[in-house]
VOGU-3710 file (C-alpha; in Angstrom, 3 decimals, decimal comma):
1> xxxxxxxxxx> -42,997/-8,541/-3,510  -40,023/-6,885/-4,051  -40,448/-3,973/-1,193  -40,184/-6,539/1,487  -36,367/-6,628/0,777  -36,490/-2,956/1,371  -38,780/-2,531/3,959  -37,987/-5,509/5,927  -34,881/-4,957/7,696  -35,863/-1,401/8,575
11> xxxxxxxxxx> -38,837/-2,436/10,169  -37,509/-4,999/12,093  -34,553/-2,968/13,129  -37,327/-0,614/14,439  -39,108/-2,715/16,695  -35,818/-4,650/17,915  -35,111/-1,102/19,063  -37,825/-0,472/20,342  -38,400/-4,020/22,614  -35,125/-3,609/23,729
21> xxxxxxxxxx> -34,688/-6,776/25,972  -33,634/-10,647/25,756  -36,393/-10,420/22,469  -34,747/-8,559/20,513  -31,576/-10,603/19,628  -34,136/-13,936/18,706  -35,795/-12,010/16,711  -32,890/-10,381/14,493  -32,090/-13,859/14,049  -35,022/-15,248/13,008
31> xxxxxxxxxx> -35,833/-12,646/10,812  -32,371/-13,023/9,246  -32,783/-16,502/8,397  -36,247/-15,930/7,301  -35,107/-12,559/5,208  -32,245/-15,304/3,523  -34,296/-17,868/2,553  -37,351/-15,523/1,272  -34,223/-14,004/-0,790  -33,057/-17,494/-1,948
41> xxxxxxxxxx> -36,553/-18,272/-3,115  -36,472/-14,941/-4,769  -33,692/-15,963/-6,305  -34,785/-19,275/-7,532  -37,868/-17,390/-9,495  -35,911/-15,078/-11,581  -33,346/-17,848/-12,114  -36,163/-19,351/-14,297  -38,548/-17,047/-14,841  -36,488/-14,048/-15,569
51> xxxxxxxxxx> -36,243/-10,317/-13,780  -38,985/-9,041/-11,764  -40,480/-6,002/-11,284  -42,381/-4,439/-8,919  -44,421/-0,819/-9,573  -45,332/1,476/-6,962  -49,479/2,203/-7,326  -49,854/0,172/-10,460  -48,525/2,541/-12,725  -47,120/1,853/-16,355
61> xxxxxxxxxx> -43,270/0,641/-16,266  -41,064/2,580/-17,364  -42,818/5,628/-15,488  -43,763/4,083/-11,755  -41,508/4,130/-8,794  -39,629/0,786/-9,825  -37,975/-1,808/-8,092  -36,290/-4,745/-10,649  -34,297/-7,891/-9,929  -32,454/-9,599/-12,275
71> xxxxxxxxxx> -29,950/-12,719/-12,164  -27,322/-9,740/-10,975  -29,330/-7,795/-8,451  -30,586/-11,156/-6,764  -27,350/-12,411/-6,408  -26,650/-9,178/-4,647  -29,615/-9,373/-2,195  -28,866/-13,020/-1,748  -25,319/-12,355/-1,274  -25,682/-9,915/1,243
81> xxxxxxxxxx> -28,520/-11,667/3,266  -26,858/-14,782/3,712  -23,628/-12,709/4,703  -25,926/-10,636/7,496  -26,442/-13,910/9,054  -22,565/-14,364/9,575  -22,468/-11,049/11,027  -25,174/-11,385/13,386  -23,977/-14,698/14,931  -20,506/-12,882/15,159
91> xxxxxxxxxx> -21,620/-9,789/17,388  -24,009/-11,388/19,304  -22,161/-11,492/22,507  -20,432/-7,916/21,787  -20,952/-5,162/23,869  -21,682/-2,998/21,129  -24,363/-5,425/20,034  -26,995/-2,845/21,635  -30,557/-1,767/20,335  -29,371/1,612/18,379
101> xxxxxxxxxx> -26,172/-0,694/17,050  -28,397/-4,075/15,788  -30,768/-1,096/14,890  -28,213/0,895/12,496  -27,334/-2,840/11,446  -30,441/-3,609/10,270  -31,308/-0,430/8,271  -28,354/-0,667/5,950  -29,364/-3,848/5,202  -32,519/-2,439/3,890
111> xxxxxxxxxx> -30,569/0,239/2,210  -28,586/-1,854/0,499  -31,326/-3,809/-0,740  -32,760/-0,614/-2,002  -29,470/0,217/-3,947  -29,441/-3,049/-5,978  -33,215/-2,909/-6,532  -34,476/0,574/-7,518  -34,536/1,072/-11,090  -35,337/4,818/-10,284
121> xxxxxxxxxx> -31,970/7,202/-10,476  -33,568/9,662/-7,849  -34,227/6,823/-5,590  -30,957/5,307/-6,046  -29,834/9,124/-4,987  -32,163/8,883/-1,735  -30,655/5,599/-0,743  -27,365/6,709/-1,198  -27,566/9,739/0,880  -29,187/7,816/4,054
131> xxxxxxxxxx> -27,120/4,709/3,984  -24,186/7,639/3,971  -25,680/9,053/7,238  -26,020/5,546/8,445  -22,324/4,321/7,632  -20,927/7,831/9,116  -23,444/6,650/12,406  -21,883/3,511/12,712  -18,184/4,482/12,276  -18,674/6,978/14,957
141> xxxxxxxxxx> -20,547/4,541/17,422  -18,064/4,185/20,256  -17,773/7,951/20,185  -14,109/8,159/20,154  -12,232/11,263/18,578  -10,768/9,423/15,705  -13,613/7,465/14,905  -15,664/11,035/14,887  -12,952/12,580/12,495  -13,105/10,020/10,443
151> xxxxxxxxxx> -16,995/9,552/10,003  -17,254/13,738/9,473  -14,690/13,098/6,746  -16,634/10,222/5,594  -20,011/11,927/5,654  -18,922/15,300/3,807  -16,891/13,824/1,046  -19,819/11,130/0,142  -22,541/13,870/0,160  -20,527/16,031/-1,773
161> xxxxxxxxxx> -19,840/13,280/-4,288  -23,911/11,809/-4,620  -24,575/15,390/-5,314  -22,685/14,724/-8,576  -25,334/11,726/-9,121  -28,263/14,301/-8,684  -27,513/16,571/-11,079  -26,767/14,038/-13,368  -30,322/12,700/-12,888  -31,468/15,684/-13,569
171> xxxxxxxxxx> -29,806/16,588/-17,035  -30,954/12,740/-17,619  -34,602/13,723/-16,922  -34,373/17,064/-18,843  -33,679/15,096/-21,833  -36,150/12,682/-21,800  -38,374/13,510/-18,902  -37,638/9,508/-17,583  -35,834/8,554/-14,580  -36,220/5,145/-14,894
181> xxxxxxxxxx> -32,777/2,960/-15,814  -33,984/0,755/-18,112  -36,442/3,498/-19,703  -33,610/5,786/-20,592  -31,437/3,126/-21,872  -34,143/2,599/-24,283  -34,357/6,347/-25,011  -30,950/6,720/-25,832  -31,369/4,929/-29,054  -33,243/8,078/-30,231
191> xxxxxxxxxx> -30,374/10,330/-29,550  -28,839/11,802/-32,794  -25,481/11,593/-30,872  -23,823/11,070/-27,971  -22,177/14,341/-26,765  -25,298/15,390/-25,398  -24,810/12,561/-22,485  -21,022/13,385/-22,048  -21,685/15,851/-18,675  -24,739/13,699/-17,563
201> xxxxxxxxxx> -22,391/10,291/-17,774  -19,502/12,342/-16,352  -21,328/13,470/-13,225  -22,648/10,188/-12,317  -19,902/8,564/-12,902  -17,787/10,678/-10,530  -20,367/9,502/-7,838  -19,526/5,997/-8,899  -16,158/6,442/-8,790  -15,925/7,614/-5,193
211> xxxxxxxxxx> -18,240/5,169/-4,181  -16,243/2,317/-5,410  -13,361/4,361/-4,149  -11,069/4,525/-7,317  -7,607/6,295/-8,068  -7,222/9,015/-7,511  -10,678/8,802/-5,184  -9,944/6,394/-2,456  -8,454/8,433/0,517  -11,590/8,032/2,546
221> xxxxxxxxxx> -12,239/4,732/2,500  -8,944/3,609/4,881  -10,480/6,201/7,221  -13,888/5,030/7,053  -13,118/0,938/7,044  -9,752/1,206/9,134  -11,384/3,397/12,070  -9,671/2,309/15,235  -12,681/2,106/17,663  -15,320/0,877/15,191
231> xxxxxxxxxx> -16,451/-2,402/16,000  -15,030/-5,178/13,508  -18,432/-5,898/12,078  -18,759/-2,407/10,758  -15,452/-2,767/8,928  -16,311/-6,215/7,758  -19,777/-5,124/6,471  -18,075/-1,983/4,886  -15,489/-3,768/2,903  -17,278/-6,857/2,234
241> xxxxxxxxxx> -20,465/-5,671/1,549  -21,245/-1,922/1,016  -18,650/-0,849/-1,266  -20,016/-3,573/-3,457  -23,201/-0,909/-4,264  -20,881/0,870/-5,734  -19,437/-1,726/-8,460  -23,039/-2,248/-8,859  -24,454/0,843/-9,803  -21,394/1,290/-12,160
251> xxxxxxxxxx> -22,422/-2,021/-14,052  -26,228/-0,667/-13,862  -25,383/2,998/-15,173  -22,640/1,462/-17,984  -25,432/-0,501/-19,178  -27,954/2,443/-18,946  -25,283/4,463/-21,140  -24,199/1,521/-23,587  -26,084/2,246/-26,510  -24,312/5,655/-27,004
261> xxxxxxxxxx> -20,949/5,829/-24,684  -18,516/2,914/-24,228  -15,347/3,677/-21,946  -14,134/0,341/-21,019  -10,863/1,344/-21,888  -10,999/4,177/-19,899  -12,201/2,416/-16,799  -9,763/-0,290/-17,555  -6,842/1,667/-16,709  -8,528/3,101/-13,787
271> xxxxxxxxxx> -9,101/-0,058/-12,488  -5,388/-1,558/-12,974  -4,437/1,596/-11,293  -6,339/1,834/-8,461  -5,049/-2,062/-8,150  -1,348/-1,393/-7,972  -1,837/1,708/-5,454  -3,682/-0,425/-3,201  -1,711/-2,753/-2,614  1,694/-0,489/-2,486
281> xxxxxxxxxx> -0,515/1,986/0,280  -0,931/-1,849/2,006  2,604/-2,838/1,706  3,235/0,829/4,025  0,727/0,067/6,677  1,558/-1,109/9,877  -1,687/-1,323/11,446  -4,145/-4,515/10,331  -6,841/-3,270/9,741  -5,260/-0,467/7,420
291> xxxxxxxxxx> -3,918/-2,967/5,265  -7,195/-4,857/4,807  -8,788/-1,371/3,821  -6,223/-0,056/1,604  -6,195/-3,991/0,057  -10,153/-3,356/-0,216  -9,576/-0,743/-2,794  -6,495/-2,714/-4,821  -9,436/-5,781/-5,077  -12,087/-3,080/-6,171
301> xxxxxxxxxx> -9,428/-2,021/-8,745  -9,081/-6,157/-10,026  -12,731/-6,304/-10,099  -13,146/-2,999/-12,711  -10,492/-4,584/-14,707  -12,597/-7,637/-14,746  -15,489/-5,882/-15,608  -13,841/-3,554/-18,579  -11,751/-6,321/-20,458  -15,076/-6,415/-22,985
311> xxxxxxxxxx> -15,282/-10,210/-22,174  -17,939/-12,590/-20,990  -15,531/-14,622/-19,305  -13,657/-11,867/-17,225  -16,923/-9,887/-16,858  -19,004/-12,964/-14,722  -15,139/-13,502/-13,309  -15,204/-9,973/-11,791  -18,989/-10,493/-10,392  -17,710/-13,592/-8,848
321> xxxxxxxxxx> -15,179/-12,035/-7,834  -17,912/-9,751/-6,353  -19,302/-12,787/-4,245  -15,281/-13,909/-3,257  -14,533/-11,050/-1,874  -17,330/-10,654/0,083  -16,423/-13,391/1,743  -12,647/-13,422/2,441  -12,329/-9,775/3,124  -15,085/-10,014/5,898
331> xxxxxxxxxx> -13,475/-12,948/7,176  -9,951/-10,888/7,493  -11,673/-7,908/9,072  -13,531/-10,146/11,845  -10,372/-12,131/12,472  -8,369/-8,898/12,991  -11,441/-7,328/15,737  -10,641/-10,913/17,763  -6,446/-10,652/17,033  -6,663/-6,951/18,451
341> xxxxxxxxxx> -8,793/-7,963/21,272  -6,384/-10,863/22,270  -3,334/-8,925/21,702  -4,138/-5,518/22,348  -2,346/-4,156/19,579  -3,207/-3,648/15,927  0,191/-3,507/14,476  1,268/-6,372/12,443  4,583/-6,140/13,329  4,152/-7,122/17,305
351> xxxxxxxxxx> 1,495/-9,731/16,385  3,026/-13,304/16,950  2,179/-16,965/17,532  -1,402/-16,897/16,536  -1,264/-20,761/15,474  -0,369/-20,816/18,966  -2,378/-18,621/20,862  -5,528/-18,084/18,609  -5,579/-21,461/16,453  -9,359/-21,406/14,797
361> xxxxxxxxxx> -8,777/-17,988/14,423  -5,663/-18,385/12,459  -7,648/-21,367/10,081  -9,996/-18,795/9,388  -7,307/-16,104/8,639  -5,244/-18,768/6,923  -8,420/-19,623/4,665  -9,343/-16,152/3,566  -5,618/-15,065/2,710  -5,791/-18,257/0,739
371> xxxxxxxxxx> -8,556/-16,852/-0,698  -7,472/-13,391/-1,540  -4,133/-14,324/-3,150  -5,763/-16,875/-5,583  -4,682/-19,915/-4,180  -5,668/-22,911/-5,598  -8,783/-24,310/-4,701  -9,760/-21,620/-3,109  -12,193/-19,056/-4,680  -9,851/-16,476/-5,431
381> xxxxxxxxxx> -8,410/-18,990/-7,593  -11,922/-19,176/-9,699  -12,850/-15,951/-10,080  -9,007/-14,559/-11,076  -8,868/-17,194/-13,757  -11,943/-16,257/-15,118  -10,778/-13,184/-15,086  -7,233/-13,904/-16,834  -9,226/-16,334/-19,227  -10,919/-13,084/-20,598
391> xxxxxxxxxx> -7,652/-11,986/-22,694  -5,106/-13,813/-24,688  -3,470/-10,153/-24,791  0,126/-10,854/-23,672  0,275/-7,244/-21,933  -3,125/-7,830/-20,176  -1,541/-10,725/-18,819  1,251/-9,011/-17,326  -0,908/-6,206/-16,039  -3,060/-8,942/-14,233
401> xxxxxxxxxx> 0,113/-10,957/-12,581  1,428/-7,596/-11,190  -2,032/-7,182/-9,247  -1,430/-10,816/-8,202  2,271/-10,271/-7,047  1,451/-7,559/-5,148  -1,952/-8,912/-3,012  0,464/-11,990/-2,470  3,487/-9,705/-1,638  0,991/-8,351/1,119
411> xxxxxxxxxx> -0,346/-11,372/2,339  3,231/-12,587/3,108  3,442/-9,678/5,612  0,310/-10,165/7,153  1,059/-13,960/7,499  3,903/-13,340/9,637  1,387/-13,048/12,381  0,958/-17,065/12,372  4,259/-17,658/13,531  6,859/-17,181/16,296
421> xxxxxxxxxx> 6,303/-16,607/19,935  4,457/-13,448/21,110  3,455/-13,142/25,103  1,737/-9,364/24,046  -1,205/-8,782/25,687  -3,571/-10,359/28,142  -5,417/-13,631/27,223  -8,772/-12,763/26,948  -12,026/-15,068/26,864  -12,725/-16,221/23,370
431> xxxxxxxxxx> -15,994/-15,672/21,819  -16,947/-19,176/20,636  -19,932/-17,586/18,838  -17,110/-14,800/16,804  -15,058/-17,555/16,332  -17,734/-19,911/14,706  -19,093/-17,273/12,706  -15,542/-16,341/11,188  -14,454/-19,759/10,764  -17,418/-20,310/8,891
441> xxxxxxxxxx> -16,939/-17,568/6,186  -12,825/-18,846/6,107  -14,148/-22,737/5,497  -16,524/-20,938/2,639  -13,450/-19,405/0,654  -12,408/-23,072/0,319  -15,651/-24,563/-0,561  -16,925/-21,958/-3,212  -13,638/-21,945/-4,688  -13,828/-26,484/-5,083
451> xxxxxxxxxx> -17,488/-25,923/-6,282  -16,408/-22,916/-8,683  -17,933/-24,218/-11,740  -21,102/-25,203/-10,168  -21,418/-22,231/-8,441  -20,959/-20,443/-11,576  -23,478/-22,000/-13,334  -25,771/-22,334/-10,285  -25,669/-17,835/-9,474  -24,914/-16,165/-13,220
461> xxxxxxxxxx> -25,686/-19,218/-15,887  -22,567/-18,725/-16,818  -21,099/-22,117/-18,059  -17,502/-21,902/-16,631  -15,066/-24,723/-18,006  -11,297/-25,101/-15,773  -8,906/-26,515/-17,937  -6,779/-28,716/-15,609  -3,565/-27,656/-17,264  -3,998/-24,166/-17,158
471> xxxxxxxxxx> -5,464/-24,318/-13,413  -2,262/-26,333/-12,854  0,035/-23,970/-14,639  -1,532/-21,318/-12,216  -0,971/-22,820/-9,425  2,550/-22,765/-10,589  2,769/-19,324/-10,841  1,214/-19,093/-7,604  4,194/-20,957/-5,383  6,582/-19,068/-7,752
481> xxxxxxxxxx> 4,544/-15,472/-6,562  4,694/-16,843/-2,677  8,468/-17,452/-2,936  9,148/-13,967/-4,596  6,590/-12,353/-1,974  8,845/-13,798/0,655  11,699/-12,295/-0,905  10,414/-9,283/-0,614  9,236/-8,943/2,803  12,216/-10,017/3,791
491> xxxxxxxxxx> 14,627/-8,013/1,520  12,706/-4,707/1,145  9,144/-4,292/3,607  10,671/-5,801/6,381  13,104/-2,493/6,625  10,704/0,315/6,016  12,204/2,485/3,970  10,565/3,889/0,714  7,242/2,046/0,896  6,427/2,841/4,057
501> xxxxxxxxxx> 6,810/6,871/3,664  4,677/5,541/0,780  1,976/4,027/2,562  1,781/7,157/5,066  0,375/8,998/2,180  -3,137/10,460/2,565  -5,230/13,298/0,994  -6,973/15,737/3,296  -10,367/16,704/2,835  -9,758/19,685/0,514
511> xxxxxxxxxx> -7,450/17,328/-1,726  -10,470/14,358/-1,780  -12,694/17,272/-3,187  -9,965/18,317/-5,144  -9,404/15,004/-6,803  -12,911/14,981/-7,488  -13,202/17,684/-9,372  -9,999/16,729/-11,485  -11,251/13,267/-12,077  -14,579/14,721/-13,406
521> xxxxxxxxxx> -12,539/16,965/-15,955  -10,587/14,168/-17,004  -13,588/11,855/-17,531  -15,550/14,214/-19,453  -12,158/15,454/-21,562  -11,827/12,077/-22,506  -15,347/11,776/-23,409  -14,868/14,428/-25,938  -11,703/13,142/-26,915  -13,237/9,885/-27,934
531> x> -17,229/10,847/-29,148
//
């Protein structure tokens, strides 16, 4: 049943809360394997026997309180139990690792699960709003004055932009009195044109938008995933995770809308966009954990170019991509909680030696930069030439290498922690049970990026075919993008300067809400401009 992915989590978070002693830690983690494999069986069903659905009460589908799993949605539950078990194993010794922490923990889980199953658009509201109070909750945990700020701005900004998703629900049900996804997309086909959907799609897609924290909506996000004071696992399951609900529900509401709106082109441009900013705000940053945030939303950006070049191959490339991501970005964000703790310092600029000082933890850094910047054999490499394989448009191509420069142009800078001599800081006790669980997800961004084209076949179907010269003439361009990257640093980042006034750039609340309301104008002018 379906519900148990939902329901699960919470209630186990509940009584772990509730026990409160040397129980309660076992149990999370024998749920969590449990939770996986019940989600890998899961899995294995609709792999062949196609989606399943589950109705609340019995009643018709279509009409019931819905929950639905298909190949994608699966692979999203899988995804992110298999992840929680990384997480777990990584903050078990943590001081934060307390009952109303693991208990927080645990709920989002559910929530998540409830975002990537529930074919109902009010539910998918619901869920959104508490796994908003929950994220603001856990940014907030250590109860320091930044981390406060930042959750408030967090909190506001997200309610104010669901409430976009509500009343675009509710137009949606005032045409057809349905709520369901699938139900409406099958409605739509009855419509005797499309302008009647333009504020309705507009609306929601604002709340999309924010959620995968696009141009010009992404302010919050460093905020919320660079706090300070929250604990590493919070950042890791932000980036790596949760903003992954949002890419979802945009390729659940596109398809909902297909039959009568298509703005790939449109989103396209946002997401090449939101790319290049991304990684110029990371090329400012001083602090780590900044950079991996504002990098977050420049590989959000890649993966809604992926999904918007109206191609098979760059479409499954940007839901691998999906899965990649997921896995080297939460490696980076625990790596930098156990750098900070060892050095006592988050800026990238006094970090030094950590081959020396921190050597499994720089393997696992190592392997999920290797990761990020597409190197080959690693699955960056995959998923971005599935991507790239989506186009023989020269221009696309260009648009797609600049991305590439400019995550490798980053990864240069935050590589220069590796090396050199650095006596910084106190050494510290490490956390062999941290350290396992990061190494782990780094080894993993090698692995799924050798078994690429099983993998792809294995998760989406999707019969992926790397032509050795092409791979090779990638991996090329690659060594040619390291060597210019170097350049760089060394010629223009190293120096401040421009991109560092750049990178100190931020809206305040008023301009978030501001560039809100803009981006819905645009959208729905562009709408008109094109139906």
């Amino acid at each position: 049943m379906l519900g148990i992915f939902v329901l699960a989590p919470i209630l186990v978070g509940v009584i772990a809360y509730i026990i409160r002693d040397q129980w309660a830690k076992p149990l999370l983690f024998i749920f969590q394997i449990g939770y996986a494999a019940y989600a890998f069986s899961q899995f294995l069903v609709v792999k062949e026997s196609g989606p399943l659905v589950w109705n609340t009460g019995g009643y018709t589908d279509g009409i019931a309180l819905s929950l639905y799993a298909d190949s994608i949605s699966i692979f999203m539950v899988l995804m992110t139990a298999v992840i929680y078990i990384a997480f777990l194993i990584y903050s078990v010794n943590a001081e934060y690792f307390v009952s109303k922490f693991f208990f927080l923990f645990m709920v989002l889980q559910g929530l998540m699960m409830g975002l990537y199953l529930s074919s109902d658009l009010f539910n998918i509201f619901v869920f959104l709003e508490v796994s908003t109070v929950v994220v603001a909750i856990l940014i907030m945990i250590n109860k320091e004055k930044q981390a406060i700020y930042d959750g408030m701005i967090y909190f506001f900004v997200n309610v104010i932009g669901s409430s976009f998703l509500l009343f675009g629900a509710g137009m949606i049900y005032r045409t057809f009195g349905l709520l369901d996804i699938r139900a409406v997309s099958e409605a739509m086909t009855l419509l005797e044109g499309p302008k009647a959907m333009i504020l309705p799609y507009g609306l929601m897609m604002v709340t999309v938008s924010l959620k995968t924290a696009v141009t010009p909506l992404f302010s919050w996000l460093p905020k919320a995933h660079g706090t300070p004071s929250a604990p590493p696992v919070v950042s890791a399951v932000l980036s790596g995770l949760y903003i992954k609900s949002g890419v979802y529900l945009f390729i659940r509401f596109n398809e909902m809308y297909a039959p009568v709106i298509d703005m790939h082109q449109f989103f396209f441009w946002v997401g090449f966009f939101t790319s290049v900013i991304g990684f110029i705000m990371a090329l400012g940053q001083h602090d780590i954990k900044l950079i991996l945030a504002y990098h977050t939303v420049s590989q959000v950006g890649l993966i809604m170019v992926g999904l918007n070049m109206a191609s098979d191959y760059a479409f499954w490339g940007a839901v691998y991509h999906i899965f990649n991501h997921a896995i080297f970005k939460s490696t980076l964000f625990l790596t930098a909680g156990m750098i900070y703790h060892e050095y006592g310092t988050r800026d990238v600029y006094e970090i030094r030696g950590l081959i020396k000082r921190m050597p499994w933890v720089a393997l696992a850094t190592t392997f999920a930069m290797l990761g990020i910047t597409g190197a080959p054999f690693f699955n960056g490499s995959i998923s971005k030439y599935m991507i790239a394989h989506g186009t023989h448009d020269y221009g696309t191509t260009i648009l797609l290498n600049i991305i590439n420069i400019g995550t490798t142009m980053s990864f240069v800078k935050y590589a220069t922690m590796l090396f050199g001599e650095n006596t910084k800081g106190a050494r510290v006790k490490s956390d062999i049970y941290a350290i396992g669980a990061a190494l782990f997800l780094g080894v993993t961004s090698l692995m799924t990026g050798i078994f690429g084209e099983a993998l792809s076949e294995f998760l989406f179907g999707f019969e992926l075919h790397v032509n050795a010269s092409e791979y090779t003439q990638k991996g090329i361009v690659y060594l040619l993008m390291i060597v210019a990257g170097i350049g760089f640093y060394n010629g223009i980042i190293k120096h401040g300067g421009l991109i560092q006034r750049i990178g100190h750039i931020e809206l305040t609340f008023n301009g978030i809400i501001t560039a809100m309301a803009g981006y819905f104008i645009a959208l729905v002018l562009c709408l008109n401009i094109i139906l």
